[in-house]
MDTraj code that builds the backbone (N, CA, C; nanometers):
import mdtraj as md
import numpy as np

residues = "UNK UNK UNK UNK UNK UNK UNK UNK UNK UNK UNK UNK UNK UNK UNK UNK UNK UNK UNK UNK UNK UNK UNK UNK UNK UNK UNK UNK UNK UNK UNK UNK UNK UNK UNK UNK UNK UNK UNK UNK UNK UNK UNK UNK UNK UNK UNK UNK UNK UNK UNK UNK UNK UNK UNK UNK UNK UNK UNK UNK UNK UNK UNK UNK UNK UNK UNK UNK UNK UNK UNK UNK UNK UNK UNK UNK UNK UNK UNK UNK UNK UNK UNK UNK UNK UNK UNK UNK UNK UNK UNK UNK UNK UNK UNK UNK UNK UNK UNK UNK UNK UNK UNK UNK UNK UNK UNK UNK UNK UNK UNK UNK UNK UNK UNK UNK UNK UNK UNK UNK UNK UNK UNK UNK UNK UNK UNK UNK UNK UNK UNK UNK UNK UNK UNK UNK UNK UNK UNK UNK UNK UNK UNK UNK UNK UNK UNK UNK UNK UNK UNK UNK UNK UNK UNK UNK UNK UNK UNK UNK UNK UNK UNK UNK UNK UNK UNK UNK UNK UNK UNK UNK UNK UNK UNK UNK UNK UNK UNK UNK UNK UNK UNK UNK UNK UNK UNK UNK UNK UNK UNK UNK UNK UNK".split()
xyz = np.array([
    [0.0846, -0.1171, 0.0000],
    [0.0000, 0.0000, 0.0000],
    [0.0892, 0.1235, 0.0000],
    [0.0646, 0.2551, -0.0777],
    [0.1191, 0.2945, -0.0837],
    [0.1212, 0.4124, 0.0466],
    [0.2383, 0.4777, 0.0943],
    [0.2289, 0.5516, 0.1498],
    [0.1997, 0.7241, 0.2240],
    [0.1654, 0.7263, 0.3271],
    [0.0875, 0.8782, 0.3180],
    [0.2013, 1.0220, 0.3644],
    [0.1823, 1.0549, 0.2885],
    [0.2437, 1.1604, 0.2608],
    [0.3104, 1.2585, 0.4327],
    [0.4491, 1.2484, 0.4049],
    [0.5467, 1.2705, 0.5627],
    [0.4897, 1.4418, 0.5506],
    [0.4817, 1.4737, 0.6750],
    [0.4709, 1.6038, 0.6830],
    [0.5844, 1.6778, 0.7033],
    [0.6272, 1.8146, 0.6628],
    [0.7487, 1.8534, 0.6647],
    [0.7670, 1.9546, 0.8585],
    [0.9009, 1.9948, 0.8118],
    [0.9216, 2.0453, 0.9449],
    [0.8517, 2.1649, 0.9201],
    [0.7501, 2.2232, 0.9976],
    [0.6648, 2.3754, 0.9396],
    [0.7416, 2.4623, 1.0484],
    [0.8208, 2.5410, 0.9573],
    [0.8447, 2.6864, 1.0214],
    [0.7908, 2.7651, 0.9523],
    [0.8375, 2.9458, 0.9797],
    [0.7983, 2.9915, 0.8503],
    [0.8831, 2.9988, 0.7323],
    [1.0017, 3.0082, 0.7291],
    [1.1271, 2.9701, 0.6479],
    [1.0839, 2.8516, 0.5219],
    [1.0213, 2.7500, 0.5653],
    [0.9694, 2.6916, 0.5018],
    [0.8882, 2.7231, 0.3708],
    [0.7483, 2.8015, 0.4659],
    [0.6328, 2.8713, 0.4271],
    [0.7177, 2.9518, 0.2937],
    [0.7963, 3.0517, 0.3432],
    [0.8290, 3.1518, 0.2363],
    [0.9440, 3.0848, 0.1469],
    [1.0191, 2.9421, 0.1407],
    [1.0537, 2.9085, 0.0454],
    [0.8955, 2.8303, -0.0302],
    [0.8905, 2.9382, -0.1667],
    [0.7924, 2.9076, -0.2355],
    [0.8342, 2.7643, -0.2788],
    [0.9029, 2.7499, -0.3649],
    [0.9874, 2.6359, -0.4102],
    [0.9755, 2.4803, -0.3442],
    [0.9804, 2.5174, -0.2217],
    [0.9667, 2.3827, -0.1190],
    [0.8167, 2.3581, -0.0908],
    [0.7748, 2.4592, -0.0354],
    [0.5831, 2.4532, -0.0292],
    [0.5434, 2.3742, -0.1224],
    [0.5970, 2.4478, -0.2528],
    [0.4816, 2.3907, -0.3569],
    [0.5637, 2.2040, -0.4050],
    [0.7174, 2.2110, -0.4025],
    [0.7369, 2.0670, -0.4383],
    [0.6296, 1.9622, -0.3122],
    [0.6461, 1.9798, -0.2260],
    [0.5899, 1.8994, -0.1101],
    [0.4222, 1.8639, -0.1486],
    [0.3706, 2.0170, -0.1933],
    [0.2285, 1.9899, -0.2622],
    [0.2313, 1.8778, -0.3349],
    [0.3204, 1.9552, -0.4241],
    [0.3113, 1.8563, -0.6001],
    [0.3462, 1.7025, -0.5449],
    [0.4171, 1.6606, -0.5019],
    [0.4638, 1.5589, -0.4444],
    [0.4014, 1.4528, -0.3780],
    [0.3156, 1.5431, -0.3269],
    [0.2129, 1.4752, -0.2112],
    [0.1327, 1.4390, -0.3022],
    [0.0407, 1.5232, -0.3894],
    [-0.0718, 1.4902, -0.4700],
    [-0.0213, 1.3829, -0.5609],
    [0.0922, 1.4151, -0.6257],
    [0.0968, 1.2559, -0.6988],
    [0.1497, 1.1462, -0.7021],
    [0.2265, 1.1370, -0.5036],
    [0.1646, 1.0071, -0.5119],
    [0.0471, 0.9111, -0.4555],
    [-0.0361, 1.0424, -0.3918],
    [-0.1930, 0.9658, -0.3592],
    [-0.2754, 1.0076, -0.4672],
    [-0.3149, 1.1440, -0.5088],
    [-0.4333, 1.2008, -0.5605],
    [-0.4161, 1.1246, -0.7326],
    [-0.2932, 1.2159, -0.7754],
    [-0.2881, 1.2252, -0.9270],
    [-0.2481, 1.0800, -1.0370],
    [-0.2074, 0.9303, -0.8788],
    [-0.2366, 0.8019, -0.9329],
    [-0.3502, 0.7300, -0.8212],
    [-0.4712, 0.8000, -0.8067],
    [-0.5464, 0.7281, -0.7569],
    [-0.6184, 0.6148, -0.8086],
    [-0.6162, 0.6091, -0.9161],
    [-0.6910, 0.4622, -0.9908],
    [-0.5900, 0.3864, -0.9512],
    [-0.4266, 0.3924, -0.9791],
    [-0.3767, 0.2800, -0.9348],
    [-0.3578, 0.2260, -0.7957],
    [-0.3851, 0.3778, -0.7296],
    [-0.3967, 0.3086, -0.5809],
    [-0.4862, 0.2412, -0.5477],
    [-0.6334, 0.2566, -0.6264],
    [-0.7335, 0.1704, -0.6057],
    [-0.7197, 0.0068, -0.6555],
    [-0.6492, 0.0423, -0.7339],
    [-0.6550, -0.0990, -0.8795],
    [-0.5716, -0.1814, -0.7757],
    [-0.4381, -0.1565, -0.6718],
    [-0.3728, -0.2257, -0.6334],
    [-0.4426, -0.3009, -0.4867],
    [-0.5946, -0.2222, -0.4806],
    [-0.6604, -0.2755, -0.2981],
    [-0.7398, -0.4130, -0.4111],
    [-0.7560, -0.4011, -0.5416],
    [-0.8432, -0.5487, -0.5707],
    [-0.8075, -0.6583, -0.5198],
    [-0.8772, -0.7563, -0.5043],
    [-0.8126, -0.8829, -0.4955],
    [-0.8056, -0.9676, -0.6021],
    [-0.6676, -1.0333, -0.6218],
    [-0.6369, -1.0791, -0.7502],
    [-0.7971, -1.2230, -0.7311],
    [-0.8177, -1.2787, -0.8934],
    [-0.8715, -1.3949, -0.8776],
    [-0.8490, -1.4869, -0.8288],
    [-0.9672, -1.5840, -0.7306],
    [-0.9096, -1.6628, -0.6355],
    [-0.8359, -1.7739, -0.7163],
    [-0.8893, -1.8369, -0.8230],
    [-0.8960, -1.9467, -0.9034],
    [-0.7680, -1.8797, -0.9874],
    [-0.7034, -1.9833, -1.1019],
    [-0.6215, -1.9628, -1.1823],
    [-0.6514, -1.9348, -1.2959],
    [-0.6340, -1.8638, -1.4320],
    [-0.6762, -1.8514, -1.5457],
    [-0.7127, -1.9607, -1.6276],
    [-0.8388, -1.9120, -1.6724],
    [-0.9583, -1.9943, -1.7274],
    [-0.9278, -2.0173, -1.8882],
    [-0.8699, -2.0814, -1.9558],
    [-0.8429, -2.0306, -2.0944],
    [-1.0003, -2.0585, -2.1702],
    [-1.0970, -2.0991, -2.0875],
    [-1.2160, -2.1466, -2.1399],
    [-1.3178, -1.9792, -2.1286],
    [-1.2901, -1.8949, -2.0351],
    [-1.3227, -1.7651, -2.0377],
    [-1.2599, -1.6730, -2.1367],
    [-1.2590, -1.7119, -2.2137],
    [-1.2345, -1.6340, -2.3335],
    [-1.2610, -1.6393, -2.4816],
    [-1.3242, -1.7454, -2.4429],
    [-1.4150, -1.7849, -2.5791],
    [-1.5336, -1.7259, -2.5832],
    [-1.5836, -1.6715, -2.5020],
    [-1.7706, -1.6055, -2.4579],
    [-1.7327, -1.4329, -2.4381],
    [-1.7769, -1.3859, -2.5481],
    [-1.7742, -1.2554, -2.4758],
    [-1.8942, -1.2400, -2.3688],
    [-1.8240, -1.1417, -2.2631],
    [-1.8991, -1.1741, -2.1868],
    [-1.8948, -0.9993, -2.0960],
    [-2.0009, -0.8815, -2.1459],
    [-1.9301, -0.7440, -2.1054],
    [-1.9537, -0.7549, -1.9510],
    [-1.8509, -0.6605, -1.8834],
    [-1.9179, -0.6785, -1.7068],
    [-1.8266, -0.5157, -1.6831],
    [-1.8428, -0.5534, -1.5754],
    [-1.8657, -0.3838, -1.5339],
    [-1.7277, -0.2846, -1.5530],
    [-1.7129, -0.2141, -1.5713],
    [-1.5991, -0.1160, -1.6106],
    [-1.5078, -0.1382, -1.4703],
    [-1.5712, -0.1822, -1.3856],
    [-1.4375, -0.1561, -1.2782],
    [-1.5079, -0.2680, -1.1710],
    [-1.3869, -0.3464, -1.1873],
    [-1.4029, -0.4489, -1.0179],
    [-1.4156, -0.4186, -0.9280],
    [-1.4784, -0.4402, -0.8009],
    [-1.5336, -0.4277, -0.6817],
    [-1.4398, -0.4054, -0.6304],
    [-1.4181, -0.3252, -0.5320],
    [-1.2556, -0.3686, -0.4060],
    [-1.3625, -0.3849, -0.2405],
    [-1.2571, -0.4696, -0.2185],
    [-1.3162, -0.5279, -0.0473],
    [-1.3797, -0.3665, -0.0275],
    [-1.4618, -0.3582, 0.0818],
    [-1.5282, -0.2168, 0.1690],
    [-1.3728, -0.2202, 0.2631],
    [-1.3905, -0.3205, 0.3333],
    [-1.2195, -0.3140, 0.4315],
    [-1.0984, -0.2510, 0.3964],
    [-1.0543, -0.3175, 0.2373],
    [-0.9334, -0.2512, 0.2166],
    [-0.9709, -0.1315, 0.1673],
    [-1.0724, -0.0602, 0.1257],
    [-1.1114, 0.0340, 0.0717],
    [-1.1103, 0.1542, 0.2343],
    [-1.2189, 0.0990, 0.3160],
    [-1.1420, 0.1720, 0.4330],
    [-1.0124, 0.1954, 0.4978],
    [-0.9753, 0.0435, 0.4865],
    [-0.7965, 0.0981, 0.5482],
    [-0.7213, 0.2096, 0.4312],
    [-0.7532, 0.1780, 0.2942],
    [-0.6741, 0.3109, 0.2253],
    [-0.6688, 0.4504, 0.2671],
    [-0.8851, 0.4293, 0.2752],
    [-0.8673, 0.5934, 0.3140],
    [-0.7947, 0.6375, 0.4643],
    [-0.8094, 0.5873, 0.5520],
    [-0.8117, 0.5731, 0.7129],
    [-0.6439, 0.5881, 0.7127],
    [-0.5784, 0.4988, 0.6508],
    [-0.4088, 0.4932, 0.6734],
    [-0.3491, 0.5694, 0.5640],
    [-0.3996, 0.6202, 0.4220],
    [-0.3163, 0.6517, 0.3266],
    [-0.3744, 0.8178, 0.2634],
    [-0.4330, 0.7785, 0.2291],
    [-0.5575, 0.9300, 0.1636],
    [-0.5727, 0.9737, 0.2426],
    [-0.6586, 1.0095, 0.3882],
    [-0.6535, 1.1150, 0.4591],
    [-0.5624, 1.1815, 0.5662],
    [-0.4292, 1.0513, 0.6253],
    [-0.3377, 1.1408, 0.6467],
    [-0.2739, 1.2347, 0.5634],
    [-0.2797, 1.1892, 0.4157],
    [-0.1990, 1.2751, 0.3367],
    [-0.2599, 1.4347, 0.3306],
    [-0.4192, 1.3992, 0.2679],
    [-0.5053, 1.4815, 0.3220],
    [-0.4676, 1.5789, 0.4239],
    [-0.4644, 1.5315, 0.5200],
    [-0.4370, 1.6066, 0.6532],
    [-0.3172, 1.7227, 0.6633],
    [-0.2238, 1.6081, 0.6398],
    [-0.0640, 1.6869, 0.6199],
    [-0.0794, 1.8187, 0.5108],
    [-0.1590, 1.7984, 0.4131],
    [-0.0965, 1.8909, 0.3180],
    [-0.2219, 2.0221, 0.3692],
    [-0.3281, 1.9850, 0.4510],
    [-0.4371, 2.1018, 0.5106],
    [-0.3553, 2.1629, 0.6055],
    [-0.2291, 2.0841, 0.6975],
    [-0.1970, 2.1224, 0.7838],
    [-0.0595, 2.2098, 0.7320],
    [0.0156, 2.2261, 0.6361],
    [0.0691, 2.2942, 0.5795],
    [0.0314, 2.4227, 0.5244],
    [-0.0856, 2.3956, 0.4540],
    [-0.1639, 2.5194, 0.3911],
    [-0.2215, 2.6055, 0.4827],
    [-0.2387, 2.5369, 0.6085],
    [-0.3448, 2.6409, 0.7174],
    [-0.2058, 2.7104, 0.8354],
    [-0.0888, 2.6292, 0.8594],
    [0.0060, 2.6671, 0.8859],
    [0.0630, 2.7814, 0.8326],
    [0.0730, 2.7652, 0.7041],
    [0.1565, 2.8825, 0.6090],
    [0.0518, 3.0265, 0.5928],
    [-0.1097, 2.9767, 0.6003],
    [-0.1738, 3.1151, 0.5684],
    [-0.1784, 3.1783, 0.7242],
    [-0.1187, 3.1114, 0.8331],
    [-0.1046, 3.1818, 0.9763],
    [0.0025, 3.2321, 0.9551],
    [0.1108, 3.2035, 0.8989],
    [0.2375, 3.2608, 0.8767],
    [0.1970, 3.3891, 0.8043],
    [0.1244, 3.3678, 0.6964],
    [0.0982, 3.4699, 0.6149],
    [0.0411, 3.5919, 0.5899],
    [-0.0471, 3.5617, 0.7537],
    [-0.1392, 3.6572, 0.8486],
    [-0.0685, 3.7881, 0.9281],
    [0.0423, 3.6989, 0.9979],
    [0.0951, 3.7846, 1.0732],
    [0.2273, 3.8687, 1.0274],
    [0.2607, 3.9146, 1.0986],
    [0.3564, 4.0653, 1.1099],
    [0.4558, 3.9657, 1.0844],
    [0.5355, 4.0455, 0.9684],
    [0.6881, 3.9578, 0.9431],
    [0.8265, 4.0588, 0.9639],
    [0.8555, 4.0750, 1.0891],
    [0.9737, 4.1577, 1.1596],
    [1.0971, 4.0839, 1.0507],
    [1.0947, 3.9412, 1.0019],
    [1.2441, 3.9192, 0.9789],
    [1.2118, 3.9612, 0.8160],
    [1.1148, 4.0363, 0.7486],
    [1.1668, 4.0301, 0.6109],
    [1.2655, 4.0978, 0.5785],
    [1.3551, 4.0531, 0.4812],
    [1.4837, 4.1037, 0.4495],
    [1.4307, 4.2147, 0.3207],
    [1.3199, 4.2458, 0.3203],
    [1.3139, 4.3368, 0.2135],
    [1.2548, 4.4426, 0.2086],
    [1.1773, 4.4833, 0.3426],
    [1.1167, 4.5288, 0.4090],
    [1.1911, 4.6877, 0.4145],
    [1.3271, 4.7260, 0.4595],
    [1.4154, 4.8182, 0.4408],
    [1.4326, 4.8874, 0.3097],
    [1.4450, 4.7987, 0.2055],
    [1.4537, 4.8098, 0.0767],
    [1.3281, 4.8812, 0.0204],
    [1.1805, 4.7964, 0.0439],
    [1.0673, 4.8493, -0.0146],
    [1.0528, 5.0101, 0.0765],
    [1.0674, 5.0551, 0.2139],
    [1.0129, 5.1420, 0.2639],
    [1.1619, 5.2756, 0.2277],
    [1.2836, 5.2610, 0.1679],
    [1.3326, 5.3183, 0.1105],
    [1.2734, 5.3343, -0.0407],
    [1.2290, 5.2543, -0.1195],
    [1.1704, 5.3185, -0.2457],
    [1.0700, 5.3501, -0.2245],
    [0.9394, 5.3472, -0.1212],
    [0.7909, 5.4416, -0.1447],
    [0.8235, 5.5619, -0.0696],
    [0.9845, 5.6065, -0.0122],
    [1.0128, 5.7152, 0.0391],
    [1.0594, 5.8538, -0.0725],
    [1.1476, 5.7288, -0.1185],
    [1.1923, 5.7863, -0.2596],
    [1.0841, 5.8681, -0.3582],
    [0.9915, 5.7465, -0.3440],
    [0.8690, 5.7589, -0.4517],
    [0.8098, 5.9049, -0.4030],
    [0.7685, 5.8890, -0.2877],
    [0.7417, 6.0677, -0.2396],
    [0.7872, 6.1537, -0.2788],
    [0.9273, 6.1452, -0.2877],
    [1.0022, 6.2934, -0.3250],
    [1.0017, 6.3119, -0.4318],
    [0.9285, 6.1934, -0.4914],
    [0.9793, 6.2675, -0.6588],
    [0.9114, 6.3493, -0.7029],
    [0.9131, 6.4555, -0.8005],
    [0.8481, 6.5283, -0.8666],
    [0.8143, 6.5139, -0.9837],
    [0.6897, 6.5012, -1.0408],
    [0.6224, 6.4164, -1.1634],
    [0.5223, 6.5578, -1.2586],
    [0.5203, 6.5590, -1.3741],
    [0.4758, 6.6051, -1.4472],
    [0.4490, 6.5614, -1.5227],
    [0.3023, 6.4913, -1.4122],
    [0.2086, 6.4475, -1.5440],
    [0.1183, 6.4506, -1.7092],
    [0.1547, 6.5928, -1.7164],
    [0.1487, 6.6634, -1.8675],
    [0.2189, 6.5842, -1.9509],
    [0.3374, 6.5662, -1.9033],
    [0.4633, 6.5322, -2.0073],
    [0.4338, 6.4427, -2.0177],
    [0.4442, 6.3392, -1.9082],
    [0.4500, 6.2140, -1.9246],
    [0.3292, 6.1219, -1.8228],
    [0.2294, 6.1240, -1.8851],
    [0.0643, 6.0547, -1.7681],
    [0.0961, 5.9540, -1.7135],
    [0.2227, 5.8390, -1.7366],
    [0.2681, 5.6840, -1.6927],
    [0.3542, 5.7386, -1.5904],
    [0.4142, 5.8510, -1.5330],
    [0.5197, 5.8608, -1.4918],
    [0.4783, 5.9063, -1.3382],
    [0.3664, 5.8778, -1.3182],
    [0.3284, 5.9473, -1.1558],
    [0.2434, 5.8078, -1.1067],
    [0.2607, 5.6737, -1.1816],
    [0.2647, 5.5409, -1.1224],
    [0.3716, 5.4848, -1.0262],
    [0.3200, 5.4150, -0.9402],
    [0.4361, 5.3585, -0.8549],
    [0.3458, 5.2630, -0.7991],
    [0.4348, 5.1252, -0.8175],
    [0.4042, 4.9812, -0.7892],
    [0.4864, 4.9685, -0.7041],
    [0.4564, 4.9732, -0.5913],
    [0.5862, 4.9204, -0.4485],
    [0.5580, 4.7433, -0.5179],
    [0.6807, 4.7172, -0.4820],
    [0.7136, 4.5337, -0.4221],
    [0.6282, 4.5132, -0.3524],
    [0.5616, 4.3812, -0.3301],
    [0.4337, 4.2764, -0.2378],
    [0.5382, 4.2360, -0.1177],
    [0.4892, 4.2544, 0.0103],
    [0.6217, 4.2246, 0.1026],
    [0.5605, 4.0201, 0.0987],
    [0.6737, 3.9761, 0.1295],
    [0.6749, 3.8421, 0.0878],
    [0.5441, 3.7702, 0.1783],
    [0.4823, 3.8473, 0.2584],
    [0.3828, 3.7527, 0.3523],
    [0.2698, 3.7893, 0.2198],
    [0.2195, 3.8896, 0.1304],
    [0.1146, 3.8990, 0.0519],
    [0.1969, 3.8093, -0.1006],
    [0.2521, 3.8162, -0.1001],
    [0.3253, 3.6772, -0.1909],
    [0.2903, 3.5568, -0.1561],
    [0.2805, 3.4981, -0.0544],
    [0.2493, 3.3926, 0.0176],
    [0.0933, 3.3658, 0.0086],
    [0.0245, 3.4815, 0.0466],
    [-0.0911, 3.4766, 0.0664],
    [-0.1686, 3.4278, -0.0860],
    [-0.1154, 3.5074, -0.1653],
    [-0.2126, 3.5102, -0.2953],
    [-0.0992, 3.3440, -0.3699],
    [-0.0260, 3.2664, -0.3083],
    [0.0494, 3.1367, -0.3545],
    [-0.0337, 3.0299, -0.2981],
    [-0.0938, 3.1010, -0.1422],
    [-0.1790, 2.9439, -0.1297],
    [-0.3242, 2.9725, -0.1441],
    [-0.3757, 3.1179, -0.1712],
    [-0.5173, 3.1073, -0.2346],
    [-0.5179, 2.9949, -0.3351],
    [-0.4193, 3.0403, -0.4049],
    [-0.4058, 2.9127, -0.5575],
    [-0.3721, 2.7873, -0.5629],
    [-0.3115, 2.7509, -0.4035],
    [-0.3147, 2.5937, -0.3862],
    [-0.4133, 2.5298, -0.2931],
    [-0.5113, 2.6451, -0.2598],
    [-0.6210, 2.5744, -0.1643],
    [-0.7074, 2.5614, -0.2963],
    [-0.7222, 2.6182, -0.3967],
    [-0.8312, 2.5685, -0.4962],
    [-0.7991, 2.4602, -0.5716],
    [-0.6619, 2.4773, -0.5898],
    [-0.6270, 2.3202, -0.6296],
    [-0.6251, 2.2081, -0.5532],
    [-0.5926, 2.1970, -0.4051],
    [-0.6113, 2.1078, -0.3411],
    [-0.7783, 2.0618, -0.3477],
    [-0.8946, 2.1623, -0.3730],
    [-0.9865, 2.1354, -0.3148],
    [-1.0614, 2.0440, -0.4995],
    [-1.0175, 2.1075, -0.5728],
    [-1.0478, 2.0341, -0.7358],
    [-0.9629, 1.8846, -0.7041],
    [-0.8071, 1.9073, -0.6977],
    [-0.7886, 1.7354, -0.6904],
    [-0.8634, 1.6433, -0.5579],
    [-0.9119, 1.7480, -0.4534],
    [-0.9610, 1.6461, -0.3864],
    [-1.1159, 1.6029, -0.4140],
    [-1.1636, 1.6658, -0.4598],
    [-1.3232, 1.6719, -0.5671],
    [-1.2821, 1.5675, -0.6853],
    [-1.2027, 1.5732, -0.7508],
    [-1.1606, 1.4534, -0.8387],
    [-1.1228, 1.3314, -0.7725],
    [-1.0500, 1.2908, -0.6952],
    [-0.9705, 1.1905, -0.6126],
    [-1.1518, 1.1558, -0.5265],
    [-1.1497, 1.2674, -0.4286],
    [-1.3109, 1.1640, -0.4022],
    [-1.4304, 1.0697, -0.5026],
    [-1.4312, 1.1334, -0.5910],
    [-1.5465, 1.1329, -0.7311],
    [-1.4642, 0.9631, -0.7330],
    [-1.3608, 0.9374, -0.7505],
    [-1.3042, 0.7919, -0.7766],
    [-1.3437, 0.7281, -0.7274],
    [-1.2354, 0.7524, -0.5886],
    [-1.3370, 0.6501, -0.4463],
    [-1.4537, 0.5957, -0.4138],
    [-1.5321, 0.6878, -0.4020],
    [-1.6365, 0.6865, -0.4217],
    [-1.7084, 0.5536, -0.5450],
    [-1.7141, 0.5819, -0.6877],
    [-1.7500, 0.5090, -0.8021],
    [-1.6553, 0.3710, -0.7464],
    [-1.5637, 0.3805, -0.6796],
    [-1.4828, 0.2036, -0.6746],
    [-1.5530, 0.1257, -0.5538],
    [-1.4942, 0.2225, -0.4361],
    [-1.5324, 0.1723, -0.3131],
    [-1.7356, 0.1426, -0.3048],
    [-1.8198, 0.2551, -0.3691],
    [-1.9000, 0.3094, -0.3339],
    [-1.9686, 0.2820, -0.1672],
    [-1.8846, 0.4053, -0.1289],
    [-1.9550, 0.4437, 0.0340],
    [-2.0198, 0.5491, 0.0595],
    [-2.1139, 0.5477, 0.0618],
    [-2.2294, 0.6983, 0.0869],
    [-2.1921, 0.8276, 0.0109],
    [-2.2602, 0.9205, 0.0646],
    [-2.2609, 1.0536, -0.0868],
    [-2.2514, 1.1270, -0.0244],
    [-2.1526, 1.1328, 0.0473],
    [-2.0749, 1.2907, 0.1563],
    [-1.9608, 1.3320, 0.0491],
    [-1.9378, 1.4885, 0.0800],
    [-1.8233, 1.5250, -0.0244],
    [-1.6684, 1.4556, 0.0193],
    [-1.5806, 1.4922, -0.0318],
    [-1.4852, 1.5167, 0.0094],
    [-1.4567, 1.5941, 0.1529],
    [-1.4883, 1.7009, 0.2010],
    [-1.4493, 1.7670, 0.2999],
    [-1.4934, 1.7218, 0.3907],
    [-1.5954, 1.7116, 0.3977],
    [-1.7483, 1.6045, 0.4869],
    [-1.6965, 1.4561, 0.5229],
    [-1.6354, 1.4048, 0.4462],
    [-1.5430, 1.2973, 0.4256],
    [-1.4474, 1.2955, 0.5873],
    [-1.3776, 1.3745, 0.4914],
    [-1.2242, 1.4087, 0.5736],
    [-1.2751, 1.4576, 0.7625],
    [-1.3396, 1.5249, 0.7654],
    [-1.3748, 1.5872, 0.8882],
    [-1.4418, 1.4906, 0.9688],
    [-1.5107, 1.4073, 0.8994],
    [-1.5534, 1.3033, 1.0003],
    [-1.4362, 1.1525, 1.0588],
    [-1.3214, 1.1931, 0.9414],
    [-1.2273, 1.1015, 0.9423],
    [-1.1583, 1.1682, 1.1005],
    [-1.1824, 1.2903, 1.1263],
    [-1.0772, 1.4196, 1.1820],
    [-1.1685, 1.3467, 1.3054],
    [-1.2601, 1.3856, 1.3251],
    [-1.3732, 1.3449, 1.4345],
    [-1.3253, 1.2209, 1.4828],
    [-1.3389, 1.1230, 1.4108],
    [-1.3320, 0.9727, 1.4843],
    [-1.1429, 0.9025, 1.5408],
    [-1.0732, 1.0140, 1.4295],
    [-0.9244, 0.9969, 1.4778],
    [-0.9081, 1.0438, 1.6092],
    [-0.9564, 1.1765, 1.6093],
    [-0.9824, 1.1978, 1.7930],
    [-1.0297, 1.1852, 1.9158],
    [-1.1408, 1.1305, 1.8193],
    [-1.2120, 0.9746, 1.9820],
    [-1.1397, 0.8937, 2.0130],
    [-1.0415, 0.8569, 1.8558],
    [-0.9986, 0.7715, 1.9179],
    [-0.8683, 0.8070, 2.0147],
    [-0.7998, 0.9137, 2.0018],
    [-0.6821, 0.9171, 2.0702],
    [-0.7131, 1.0047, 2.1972],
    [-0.8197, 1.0273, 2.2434],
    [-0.8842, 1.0919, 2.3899],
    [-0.9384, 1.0213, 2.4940],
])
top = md.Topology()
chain = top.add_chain()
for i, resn in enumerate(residues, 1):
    res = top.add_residue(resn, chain, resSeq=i)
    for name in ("N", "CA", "C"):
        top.add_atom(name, md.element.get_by_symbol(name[0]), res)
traj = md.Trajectory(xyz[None], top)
């Protein structure tokens, strides 16, 4: 079975290497979300019996996709899919707290509040030139952050809307979403450890 996705060490150092955030995403999603048929295909159980060379003389159509046990279908989600799940919510909700608060260590912070100082003094004549009394300060790196995981909470929430939609059609277990899913997974993990 395959395994659920390690959670990283969360500082904010982390958070603001964009680079690392997002490999850990990408990473995570494919190897649960983005090969979920094969994670499913691998809970079947092979045929009990040995190959029939007499089953192949009859066509015979049957259903687009074999049954998998309800059991191993629960232990996937329970041990593999929703820790991963978890880890990568607990990254994203980590980093947008990072992303919330006051960032004393940005190193660029000096830099940007020297150019909108600059930008003050200048003197612009807008006659001459109408583009020339614009000024775009730099995004200090926590609103960089912010608008990096708006765009990976919508992707997390589409591959996990896709990745459920699977489960679901293989395993078929009731008609809760994805999130509805996960939260009740969140619920019963903490009964159990209280």
């Amino acid at each position: 079975m395959t395994e659920p996705s390690a959670q990283p060490n969360l500082t904010p150092q982390f958070c603001f290497n964009t680079v690392a955030l997002r490999d850990f995403l990408r990473i995570s999603r494919a190897a649960i979300d983005d090969s979920i048929t094969q994670n499913l295909n691998a809970l079947v159980t092979p045929a009990q019996r040995g190959f029939d060379p007499a089953s192949t003389s009859v066509r015979i159509p049957r259903a687009t996709s074999r049954s998998i046990d309800p059991r191993a279908c629960r232990e996937f989600k329970d041990k593999v899919l929703f820790p991963s799940w978890q880890a990568r919510s607990d990254v994203l909700t980590y980093c947008a707290y990072v992303a919330t608060s006051p960032d004393p260590d940005d190193p660029e912070l000096a830099q940007r509040e020297a150019e909108t100082e600059k930008n003050r003094e200048r003197v612009v004549d807008e006659r001459l030139d109408p583009y020339s009394g614009r000024y775009f300060p730099r995004e200090p790196r926590t609103e960089i952050l912010a608008n990096l995981l708006r765009q990976e909470r919508s992707v997390e929430s589409i591959v996990r809307s896709r990745t459920w939609g699977l489960v679901l059609e293989r395993c078929g277990d009731g008609f809760q979403d994805a999130e509805e899913a996960l939260n009740n997974w969140r619920t019963g993990r903490e009964r159990r450890n209280t």
